[in-house]
N, C-alpha and C positions, 0 to 999 in steps of 0.2 A: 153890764157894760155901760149904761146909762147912769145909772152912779159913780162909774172910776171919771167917765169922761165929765161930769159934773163935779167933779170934785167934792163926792159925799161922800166916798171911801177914798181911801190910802193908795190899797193895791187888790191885785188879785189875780187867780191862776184862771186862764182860759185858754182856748185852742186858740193856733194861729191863726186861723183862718177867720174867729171871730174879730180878732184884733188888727189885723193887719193893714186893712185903711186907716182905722184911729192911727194905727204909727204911721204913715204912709203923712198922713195931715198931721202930723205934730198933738194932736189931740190927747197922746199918750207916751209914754217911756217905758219900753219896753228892759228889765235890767238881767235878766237872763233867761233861755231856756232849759226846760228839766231834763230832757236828755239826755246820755253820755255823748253826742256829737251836737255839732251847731245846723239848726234847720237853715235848710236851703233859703226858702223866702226871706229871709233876715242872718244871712251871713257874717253880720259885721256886732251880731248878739252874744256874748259869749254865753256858755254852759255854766251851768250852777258850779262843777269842776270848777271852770277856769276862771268863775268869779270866789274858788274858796271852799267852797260847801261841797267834797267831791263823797259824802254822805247821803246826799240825794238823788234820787233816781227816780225819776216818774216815767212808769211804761203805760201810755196809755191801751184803752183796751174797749170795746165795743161789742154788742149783746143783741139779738132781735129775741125780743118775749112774745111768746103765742099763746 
């Protein structure tokens, strides 16, 4: 995160929740979400779908290791 908002990288895939202020301050542009629907927090985002790329699909997915 501290690299995109520095402008040492391009882009990159993170959760909303990390990003959300940086778009919130302008600090970043967000160009779509991976979803097949558009998240709540950022309605006005379109989906990889609806920017084009209806090939992608990211389901996120989370693990506890013991």
């Amino acid at each position: 995160m501290l690299d995109l908002v520095a402008s040492r990288v391009d882009m990159m895939v993170a959760s909303i929740a990390l990003l959300v202020e940086h778009i919130q301050t302008g600090a970043s542009r967000p160009l779509a979400v991976l979803g097949r629907s558009r998240a709540p927090a950022l309605p006005n985002v379109p989906t990889m779908t609806e920017a084009g790329y209806s090939q992608i699909n990211v389901v996120p997915w989370y693990s506890y290791i013991a």
